[in-house]
Backbone as a printed PyTorch tensor [residue, N CA C, xyz], in Angstrom:
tensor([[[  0.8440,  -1.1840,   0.0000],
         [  0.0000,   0.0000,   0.0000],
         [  0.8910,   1.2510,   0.0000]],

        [[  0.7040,   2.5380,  -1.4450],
         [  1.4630,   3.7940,  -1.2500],
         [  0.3140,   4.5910,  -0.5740]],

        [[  0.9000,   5.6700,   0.0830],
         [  0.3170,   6.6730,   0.8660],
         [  1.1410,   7.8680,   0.9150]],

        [[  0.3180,   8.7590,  -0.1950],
         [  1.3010,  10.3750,  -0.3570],
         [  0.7940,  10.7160,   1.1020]],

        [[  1.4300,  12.0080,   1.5900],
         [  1.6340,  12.3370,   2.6840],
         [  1.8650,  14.0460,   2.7110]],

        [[  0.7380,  15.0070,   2.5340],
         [  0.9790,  16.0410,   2.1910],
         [  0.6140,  17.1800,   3.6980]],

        [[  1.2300,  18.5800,   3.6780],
         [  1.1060,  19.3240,   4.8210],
         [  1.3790,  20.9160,   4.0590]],

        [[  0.9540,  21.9090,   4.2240],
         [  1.4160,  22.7980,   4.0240],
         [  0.6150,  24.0640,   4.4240]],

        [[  0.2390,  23.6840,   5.5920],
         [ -0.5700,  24.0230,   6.6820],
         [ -0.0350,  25.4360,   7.2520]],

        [[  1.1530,  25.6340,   7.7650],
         [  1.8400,  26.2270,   9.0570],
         [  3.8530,  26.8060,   7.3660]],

        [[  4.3070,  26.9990,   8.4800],
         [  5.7270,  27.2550,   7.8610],
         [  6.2390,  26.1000,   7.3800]],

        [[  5.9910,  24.8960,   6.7680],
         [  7.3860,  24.0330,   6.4690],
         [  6.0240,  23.6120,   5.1790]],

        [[  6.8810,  23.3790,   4.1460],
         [  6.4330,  22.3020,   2.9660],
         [  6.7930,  21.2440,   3.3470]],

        [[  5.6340,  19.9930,   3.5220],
         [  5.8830,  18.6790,   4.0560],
         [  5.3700,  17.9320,   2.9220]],

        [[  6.1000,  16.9010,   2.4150],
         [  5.7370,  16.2400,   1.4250],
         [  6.1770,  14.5010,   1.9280]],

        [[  5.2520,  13.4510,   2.0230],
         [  5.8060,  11.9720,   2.1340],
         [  5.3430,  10.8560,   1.7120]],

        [[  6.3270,   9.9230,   1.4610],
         [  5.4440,   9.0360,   1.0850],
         [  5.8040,   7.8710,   1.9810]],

        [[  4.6040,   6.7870,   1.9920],
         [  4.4140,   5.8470,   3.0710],
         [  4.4890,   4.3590,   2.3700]],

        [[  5.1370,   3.9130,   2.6120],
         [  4.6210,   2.3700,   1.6760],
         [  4.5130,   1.3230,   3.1970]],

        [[  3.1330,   0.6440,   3.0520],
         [  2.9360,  -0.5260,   3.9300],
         [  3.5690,   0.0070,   5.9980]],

        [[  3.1120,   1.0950,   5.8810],
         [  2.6720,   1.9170,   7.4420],
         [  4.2940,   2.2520,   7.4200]],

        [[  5.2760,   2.3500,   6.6180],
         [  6.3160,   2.7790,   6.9550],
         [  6.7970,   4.0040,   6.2340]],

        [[  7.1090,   5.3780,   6.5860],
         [  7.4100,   6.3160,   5.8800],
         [  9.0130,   6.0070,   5.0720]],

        [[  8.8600,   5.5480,   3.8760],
         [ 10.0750,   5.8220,   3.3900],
         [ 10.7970,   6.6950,   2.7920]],

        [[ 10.1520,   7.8620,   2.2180],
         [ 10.9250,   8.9910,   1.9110],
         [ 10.2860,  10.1870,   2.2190]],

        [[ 10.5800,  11.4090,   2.1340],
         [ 10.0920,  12.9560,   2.5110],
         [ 11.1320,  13.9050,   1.8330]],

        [[ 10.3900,  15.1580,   1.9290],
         [ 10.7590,  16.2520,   1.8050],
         [ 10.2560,  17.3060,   2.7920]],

        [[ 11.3250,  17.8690,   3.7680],
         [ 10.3480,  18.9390,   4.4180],
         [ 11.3070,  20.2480,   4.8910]],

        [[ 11.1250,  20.8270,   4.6230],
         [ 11.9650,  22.5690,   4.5220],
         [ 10.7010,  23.5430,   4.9610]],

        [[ 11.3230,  24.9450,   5.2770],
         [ 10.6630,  26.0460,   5.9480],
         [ 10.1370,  26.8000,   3.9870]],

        [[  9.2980,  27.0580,   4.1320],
         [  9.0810,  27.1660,   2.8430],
         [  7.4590,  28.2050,   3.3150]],

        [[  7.2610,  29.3840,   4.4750],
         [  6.3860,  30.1470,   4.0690],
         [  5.9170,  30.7140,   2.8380]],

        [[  4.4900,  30.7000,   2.6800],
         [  3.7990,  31.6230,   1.5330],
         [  4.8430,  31.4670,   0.4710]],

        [[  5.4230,  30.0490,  -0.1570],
         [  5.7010,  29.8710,  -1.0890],
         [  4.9100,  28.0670,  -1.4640]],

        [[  4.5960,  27.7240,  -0.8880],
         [  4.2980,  26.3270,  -0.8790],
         [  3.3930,  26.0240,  -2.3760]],

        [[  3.2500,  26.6890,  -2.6280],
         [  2.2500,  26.7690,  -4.1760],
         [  3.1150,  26.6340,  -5.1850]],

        [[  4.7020,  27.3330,  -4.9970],
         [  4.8610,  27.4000,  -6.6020],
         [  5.7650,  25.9180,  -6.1470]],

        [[  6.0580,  25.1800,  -5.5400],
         [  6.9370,  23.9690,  -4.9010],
         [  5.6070,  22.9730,  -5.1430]],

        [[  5.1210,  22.7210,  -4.5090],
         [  4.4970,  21.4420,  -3.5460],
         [  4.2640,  20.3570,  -4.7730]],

        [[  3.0150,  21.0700,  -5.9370],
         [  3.6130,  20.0040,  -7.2410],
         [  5.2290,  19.0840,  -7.5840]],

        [[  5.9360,  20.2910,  -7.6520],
         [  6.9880,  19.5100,  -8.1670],
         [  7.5310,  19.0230,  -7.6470]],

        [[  7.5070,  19.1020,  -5.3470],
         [  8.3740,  18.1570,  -5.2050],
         [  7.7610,  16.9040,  -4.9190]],

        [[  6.2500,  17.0190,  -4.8440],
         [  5.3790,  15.2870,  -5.3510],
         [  6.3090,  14.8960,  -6.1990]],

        [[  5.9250,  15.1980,  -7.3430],
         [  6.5610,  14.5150,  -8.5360],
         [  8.5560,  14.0830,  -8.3240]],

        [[  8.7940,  14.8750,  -8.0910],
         [ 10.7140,  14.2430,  -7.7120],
         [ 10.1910,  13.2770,  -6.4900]],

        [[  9.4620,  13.2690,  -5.2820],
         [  9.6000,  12.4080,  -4.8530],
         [  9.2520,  10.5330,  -5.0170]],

        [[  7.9350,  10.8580,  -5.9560],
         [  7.4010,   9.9140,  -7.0070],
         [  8.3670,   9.0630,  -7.3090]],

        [[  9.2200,  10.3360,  -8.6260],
         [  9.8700,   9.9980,  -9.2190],
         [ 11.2260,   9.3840,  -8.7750]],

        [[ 11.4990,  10.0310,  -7.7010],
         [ 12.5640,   8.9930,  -6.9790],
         [ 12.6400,   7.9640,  -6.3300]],

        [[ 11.2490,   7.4730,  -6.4650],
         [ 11.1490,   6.2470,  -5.5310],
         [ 10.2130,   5.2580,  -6.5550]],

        [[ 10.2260,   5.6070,  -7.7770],
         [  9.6480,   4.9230,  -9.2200],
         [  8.3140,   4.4140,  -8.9540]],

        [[  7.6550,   5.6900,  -8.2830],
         [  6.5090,   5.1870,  -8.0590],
         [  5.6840,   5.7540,  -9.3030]],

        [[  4.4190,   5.3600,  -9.6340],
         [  3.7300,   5.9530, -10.4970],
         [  2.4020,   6.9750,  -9.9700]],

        [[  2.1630,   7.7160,  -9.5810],
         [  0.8050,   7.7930,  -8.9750],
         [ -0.1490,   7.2950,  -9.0360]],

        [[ -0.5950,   6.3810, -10.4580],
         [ -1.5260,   5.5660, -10.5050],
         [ -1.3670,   4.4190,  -9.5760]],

        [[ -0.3480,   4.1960,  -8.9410],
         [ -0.3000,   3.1060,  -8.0190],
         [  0.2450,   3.9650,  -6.5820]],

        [[ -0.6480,   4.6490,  -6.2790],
         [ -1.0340,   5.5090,  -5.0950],
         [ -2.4230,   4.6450,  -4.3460]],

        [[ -2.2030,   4.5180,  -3.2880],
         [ -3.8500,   3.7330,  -2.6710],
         [ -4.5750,   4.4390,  -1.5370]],

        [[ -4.2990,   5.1680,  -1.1710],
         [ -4.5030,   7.0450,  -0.4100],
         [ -3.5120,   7.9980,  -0.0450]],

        [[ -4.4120,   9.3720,   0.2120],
         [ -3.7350,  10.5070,   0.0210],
         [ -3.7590,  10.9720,   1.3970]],

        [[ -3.0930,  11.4850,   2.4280],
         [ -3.2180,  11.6880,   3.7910],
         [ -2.9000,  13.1470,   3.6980]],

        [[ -3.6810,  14.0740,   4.1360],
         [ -3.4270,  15.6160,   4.0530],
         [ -4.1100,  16.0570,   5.1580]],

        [[ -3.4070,  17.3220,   5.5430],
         [ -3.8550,  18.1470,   6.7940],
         [ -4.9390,  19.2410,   6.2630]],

        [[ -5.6120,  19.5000,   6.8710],
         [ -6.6480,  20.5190,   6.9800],
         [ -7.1730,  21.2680,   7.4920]],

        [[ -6.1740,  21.8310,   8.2950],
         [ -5.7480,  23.6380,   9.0260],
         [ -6.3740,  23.1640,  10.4000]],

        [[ -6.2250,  23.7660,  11.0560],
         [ -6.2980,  25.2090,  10.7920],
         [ -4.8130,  25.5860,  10.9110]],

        [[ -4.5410,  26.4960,  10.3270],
         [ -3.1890,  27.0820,  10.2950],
         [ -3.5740,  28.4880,   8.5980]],

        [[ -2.2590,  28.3070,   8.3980],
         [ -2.0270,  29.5430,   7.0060],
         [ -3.5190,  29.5040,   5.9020]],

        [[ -4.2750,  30.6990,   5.7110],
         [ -5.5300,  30.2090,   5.2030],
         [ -5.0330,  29.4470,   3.5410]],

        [[ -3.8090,  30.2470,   3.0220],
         [ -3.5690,  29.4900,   1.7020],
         [ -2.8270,  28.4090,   1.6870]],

        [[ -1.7750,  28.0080,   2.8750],
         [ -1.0860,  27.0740,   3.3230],
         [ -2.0040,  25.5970,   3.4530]],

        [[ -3.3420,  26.1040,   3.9620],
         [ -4.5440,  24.8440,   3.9210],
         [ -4.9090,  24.2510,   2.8690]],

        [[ -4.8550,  25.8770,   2.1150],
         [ -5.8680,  25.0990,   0.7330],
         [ -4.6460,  24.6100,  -0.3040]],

        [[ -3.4300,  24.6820,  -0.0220],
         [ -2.5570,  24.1810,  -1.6420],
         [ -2.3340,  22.9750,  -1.0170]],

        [[ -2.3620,  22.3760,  -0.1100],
         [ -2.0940,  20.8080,   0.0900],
         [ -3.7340,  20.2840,   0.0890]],

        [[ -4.3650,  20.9290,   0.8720],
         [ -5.7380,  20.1830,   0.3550],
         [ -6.4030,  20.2710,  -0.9210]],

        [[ -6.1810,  20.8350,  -1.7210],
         [ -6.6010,  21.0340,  -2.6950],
         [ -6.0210,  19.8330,  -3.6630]],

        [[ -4.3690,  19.6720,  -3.6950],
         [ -4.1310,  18.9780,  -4.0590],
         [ -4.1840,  17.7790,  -4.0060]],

        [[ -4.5840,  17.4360,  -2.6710],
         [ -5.2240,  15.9600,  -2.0750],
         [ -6.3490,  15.7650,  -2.7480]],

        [[ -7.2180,  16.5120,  -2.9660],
         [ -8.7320,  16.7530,  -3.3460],
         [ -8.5220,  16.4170,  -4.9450]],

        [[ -7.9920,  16.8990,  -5.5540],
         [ -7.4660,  16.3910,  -7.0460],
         [ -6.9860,  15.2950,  -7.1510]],

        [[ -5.8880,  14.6040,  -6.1950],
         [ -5.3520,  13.7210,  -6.2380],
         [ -6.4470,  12.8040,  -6.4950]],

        [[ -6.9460,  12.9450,  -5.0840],
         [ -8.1710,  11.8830,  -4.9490],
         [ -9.1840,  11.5780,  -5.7490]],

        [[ -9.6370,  12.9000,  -6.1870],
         [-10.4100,  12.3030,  -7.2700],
         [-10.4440,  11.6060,  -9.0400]],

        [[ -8.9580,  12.5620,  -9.1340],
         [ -8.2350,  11.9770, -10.4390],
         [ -7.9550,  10.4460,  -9.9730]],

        [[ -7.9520,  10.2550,  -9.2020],
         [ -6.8460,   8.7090,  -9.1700],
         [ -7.9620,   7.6410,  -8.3900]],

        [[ -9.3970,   8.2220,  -7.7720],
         [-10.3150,   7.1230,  -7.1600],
         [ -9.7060,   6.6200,  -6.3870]],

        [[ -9.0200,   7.5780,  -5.1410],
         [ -8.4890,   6.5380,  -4.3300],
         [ -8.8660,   7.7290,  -2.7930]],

        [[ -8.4630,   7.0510,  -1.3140],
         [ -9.2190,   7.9180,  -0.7350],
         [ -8.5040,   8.7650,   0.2390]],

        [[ -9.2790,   9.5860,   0.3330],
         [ -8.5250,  11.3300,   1.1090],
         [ -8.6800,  10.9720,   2.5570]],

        [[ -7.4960,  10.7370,   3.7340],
         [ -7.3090,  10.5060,   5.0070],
         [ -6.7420,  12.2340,   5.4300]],

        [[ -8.3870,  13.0680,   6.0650],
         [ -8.1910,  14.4510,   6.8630],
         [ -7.4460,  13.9650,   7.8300]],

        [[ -6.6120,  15.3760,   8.3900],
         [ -6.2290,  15.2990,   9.7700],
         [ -5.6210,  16.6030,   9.9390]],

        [[ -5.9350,  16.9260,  11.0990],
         [ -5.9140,  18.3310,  11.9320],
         [ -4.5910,  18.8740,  11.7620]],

        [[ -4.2000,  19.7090,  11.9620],
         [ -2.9430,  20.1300,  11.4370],
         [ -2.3270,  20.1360,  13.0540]],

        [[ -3.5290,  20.5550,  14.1230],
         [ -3.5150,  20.9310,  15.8180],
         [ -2.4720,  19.5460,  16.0760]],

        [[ -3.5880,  18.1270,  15.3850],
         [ -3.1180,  17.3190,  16.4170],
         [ -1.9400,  16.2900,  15.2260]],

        [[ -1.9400,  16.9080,  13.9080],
         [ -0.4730,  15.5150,  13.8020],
         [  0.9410,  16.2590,  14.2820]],

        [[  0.7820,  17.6510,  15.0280],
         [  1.7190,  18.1250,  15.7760],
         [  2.3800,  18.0650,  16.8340]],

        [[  1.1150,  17.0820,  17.2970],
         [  1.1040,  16.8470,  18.7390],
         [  2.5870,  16.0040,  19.1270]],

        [[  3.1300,  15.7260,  20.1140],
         [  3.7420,  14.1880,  20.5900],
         [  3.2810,  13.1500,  21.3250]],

        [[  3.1650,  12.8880,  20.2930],
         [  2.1040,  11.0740,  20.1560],
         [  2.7370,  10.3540,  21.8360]],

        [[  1.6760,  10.4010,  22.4060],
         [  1.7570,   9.3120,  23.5570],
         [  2.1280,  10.5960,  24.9010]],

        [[  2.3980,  11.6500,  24.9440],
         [  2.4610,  12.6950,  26.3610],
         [  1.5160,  13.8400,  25.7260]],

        [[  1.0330,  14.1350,  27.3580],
         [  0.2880,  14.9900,  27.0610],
         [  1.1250,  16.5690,  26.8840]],

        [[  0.3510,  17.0800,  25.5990],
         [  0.9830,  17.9630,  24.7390],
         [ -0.4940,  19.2920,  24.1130]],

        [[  0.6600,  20.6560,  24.6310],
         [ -0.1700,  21.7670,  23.5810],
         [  0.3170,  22.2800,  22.8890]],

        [[ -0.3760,  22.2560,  21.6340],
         [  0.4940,  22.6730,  20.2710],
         [ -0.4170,  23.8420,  19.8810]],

        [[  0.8780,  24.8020,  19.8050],
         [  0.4230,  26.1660,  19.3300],
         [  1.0990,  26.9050,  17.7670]],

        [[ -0.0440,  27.5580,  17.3450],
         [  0.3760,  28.3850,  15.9600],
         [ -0.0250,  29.8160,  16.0910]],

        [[  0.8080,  30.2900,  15.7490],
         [  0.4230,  31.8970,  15.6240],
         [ -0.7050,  32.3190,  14.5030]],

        [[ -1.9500,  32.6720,  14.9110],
         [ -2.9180,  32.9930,  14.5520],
         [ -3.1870,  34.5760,  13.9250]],

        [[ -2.4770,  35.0300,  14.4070],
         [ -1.6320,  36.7090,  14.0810],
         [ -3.0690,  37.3280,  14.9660]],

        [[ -3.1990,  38.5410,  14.5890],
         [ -3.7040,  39.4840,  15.7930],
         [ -4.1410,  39.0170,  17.2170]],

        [[ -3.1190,  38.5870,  17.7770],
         [ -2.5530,  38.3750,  19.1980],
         [ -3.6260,  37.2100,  19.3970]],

        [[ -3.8660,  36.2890,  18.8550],
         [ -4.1610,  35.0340,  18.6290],
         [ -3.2720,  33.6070,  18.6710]],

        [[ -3.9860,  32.5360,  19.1100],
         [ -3.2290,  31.5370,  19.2440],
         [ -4.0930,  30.3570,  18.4420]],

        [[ -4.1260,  29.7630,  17.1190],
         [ -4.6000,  28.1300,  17.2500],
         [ -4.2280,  27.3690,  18.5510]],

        [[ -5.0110,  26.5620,  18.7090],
         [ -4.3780,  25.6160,  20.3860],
         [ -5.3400,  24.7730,  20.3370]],

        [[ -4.7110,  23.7110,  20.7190],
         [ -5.4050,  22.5640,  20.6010],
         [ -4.5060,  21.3370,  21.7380]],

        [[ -4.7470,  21.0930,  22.7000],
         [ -4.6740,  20.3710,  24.0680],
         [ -4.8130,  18.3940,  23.8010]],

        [[ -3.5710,  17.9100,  24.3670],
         [ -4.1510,  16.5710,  24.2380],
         [ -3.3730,  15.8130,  25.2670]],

        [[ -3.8960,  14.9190,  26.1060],
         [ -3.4680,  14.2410,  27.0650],
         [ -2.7830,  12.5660,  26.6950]],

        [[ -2.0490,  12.4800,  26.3020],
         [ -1.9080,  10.9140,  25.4400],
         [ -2.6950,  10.8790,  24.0490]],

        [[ -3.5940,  10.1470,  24.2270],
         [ -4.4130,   9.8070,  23.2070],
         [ -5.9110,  10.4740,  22.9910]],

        [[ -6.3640,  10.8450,  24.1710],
         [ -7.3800,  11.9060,  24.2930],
         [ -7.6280,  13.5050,  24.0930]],

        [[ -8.4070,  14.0090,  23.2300],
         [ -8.4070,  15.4170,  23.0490],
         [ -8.5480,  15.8280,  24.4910]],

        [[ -8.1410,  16.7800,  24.8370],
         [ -8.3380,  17.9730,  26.0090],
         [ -9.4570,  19.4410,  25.5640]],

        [[ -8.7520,  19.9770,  24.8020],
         [ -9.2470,  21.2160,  24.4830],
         [ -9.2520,  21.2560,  22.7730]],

        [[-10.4140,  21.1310,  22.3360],
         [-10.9710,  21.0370,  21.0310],
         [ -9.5320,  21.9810,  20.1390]],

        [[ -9.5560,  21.9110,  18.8300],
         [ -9.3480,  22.7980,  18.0410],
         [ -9.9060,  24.2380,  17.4890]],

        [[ -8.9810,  25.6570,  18.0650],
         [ -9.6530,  26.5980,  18.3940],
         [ -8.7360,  28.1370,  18.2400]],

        [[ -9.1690,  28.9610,  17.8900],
         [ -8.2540,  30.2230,  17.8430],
         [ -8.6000,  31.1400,  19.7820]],

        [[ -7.8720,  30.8810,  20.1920],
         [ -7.8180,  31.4940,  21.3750],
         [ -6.8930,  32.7280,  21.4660]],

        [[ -7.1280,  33.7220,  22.3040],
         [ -6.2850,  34.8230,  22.6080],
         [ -5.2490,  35.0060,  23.3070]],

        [[ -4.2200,  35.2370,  23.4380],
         [ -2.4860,  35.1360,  23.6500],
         [ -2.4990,  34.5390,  25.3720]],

        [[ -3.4580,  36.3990,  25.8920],
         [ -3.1440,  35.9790,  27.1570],
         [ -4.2340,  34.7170,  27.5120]],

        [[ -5.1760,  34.8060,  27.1850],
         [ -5.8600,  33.2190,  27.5370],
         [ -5.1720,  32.0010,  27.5300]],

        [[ -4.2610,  31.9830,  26.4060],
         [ -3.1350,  30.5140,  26.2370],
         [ -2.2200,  30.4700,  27.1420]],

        [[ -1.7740,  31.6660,  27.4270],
         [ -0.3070,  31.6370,  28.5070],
         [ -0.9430,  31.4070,  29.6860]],

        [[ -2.4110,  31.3010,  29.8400],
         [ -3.1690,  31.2330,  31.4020],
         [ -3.3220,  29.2920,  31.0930]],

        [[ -3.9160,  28.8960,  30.1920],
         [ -3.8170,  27.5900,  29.7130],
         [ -2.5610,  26.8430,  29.8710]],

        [[ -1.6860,  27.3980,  29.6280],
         [ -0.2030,  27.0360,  29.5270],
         [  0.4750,  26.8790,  31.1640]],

        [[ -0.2540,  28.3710,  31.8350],
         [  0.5680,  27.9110,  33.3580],
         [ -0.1720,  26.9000,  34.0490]],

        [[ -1.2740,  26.8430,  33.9300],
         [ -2.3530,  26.0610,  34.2470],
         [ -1.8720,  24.4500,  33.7170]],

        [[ -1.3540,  24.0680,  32.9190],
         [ -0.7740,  22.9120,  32.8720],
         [  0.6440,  22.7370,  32.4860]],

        [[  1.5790,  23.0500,  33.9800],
         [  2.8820,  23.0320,  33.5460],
         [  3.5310,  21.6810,  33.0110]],

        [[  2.8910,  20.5610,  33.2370],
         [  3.5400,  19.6890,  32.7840],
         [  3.6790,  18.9630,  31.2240]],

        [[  3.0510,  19.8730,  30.4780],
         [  2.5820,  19.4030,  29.1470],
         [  3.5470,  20.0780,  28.4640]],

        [[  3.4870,  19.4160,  27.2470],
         [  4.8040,  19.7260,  26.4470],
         [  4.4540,  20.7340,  25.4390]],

        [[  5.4070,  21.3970,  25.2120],
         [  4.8150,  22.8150,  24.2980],
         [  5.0880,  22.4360,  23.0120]],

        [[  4.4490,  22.1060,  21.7450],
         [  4.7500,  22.0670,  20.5060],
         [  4.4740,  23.3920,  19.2500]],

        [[  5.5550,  23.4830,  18.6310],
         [  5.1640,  24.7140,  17.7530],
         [  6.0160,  25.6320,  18.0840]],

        [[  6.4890,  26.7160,  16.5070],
         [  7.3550,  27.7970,  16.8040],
         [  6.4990,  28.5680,  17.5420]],

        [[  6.8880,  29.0770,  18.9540],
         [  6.0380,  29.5320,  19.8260],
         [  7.5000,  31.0400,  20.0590]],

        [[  7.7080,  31.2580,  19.3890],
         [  8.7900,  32.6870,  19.4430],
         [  7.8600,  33.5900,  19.3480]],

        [[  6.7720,  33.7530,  19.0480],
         [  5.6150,  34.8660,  19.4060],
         [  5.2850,  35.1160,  20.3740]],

        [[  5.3120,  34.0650,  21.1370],
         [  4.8370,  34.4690,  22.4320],
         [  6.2310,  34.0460,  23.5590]],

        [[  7.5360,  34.2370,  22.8690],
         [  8.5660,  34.3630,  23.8530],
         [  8.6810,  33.1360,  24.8200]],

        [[  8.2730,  31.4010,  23.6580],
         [  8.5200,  30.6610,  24.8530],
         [  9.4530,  29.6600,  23.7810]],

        [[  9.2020,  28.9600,  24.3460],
         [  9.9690,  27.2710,  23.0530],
         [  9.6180,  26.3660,  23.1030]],

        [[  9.4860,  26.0480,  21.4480],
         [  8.0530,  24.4850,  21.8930],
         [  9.0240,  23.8220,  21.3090]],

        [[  8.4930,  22.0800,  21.1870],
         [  9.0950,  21.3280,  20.9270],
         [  8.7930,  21.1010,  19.1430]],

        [[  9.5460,  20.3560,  18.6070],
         [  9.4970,  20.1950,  17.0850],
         [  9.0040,  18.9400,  17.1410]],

        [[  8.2910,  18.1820,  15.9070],
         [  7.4790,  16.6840,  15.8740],
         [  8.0070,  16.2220,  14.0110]],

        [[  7.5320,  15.3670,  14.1210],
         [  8.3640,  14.6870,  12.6130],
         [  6.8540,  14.8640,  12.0720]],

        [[  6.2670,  15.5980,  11.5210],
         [  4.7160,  15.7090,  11.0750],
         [  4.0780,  14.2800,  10.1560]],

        [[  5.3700,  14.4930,   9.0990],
         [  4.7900,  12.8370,   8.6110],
         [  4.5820,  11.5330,   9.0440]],

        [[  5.7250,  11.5680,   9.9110],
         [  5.3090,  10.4390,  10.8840],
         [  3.8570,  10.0250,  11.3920]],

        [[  4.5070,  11.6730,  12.2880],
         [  2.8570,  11.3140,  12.9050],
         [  1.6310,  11.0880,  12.2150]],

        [[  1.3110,  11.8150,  10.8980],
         [ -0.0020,  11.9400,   9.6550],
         [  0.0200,  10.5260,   9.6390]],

        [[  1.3750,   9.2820,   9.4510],
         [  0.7970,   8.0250,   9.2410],
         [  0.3030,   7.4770,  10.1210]],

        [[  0.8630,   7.5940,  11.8180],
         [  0.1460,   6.9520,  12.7320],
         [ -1.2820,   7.7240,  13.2090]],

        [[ -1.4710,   8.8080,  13.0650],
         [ -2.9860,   9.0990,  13.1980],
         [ -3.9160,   8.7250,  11.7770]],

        [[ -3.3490,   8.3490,  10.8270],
         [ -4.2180,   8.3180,   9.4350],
         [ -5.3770,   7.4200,   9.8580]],

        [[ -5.0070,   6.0320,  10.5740],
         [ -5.0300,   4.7350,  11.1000],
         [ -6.4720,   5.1090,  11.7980]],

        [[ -6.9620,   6.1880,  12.5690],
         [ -7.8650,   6.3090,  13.4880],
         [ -8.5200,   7.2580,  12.4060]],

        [[ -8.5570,   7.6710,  11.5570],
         [ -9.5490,   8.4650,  10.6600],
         [ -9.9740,   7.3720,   9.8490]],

        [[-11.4270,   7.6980,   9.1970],
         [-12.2940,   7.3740,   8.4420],
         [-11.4990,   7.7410,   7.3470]],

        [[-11.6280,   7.0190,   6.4880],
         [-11.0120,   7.1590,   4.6010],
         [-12.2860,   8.3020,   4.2850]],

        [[-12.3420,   9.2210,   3.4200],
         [-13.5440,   9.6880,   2.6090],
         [-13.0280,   9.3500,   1.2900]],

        [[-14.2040,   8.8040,   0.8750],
         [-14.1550,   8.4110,  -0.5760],
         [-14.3960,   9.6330,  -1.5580]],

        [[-15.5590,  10.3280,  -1.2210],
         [-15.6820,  11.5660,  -1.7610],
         [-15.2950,  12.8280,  -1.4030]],

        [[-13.7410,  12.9700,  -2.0470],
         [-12.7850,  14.1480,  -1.5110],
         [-13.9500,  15.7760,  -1.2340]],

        [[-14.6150,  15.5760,  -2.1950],
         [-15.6330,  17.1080,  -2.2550],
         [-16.2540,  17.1650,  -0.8950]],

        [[-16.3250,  16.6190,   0.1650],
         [-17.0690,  16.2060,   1.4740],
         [-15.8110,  16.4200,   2.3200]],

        [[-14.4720,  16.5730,   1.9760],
         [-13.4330,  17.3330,   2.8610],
         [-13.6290,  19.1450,   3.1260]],

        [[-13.9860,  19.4280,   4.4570],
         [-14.0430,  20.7180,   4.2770],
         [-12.2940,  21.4890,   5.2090]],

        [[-11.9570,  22.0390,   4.9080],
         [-10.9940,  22.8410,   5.8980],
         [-10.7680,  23.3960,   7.0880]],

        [[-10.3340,  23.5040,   7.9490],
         [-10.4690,  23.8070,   8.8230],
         [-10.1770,  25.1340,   9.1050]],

        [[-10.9790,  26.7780,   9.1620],
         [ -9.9810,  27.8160,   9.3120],
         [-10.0520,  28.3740,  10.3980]],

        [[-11.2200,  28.1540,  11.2390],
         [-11.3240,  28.8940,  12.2630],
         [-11.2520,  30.6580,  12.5660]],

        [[-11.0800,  31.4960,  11.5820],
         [-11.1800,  32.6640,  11.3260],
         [-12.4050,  33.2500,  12.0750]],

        [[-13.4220,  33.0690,  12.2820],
         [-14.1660,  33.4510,  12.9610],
         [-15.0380,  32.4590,  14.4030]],

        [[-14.1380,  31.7390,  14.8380],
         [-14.0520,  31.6020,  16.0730],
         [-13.9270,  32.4130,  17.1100]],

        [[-13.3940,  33.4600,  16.5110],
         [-12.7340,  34.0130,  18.0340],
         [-13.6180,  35.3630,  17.6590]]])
């Protein structure tokens, strides 16, 4: 079984591919508000370097924000094409939680810009605090409030230091607990823009 492995959610172009639950190759670099004119071509070199064909692709695993509003839509979008050009099926997943670190409890934060935070809370394997745009000082009250949780995410906005996560990794071991959608058009995004 292949499994592309797409992200371009937040700051890094994440590109992977999975054969039989094991990630064998990637691409992933800091690549802000450029991920559009890249993300095609480095599918294709990675394809192509691993002589895969896309027609022998058997799902597409992509994140679906909340994070960068155009960062959401050029990897989902392209999942959404994928999927439907090729009849094979679209595995969503939160951008909050394949950030997380799988197995401790962990809050992963994104800069939401006007003194905003995405945040999204998880104790092991259990959600804590839904996926959500919260306000700076509300998070740093969240944050002292559970000192023992691990901080994930460039958190230099708010003057602290989170931890870094292997994103593809994780997209394959959470893929496992999502529903396949067969009909990519029934993927909606996640932006949260007017949450808060």
């Amino acid at each position: 079984m292949n499994y592309l492995l797409l992200d371009s959610s937040n700051t890094y172009l994440s590109v992977g591919l999975a054969k039989n639950s094991r990630l064998i190759d990637k691409i992933s670099y800091p690549c802000f508000q450029r991920q559009s004119e890249y993300m095609v071509s480095e599918i294709a070199q990675l394809l192509k370097r691993n002589h895969i064909n896309p027609k022998k692709l058997d799902g597409i695993v992509s994140s679906i924000g909340p994070g960068s509003y155009t960062g959401i839509r050029i990897a989902l979008t392209i999942a959404k094409v994928m999927s439907f050009a090729l009849n094979i099926p679209l595995y969503p997943l939160s951008t909050l939680e394949i950030n997380k670190v799988i197995g401790k409890d962990s809050i992963v934060l994104f800069n939401a810009r006007s003194n905003r935070s995405y945040i999204a809370a998880f104790s092991k394997a259990k959600r804590l605090l839904k996926d959500q745009a919260m306000n700076n000082n509300d998070v740093l009250k969240y944050i002292k409030d559970h000192p023992k949780f691990v901080l994930v995410g460039d958190l230099s906005y708010l003057n602290l230091k989170g931890k870094k996560v292997d994103v593809l990794n994780n997209m394959l071991i959470l893929m496992k607990k999502v529903k396949p959608v067969k009909n990519p058009n029934l993927v909606k995004p996640i932006y949260l823009k007017e949450s808060y």
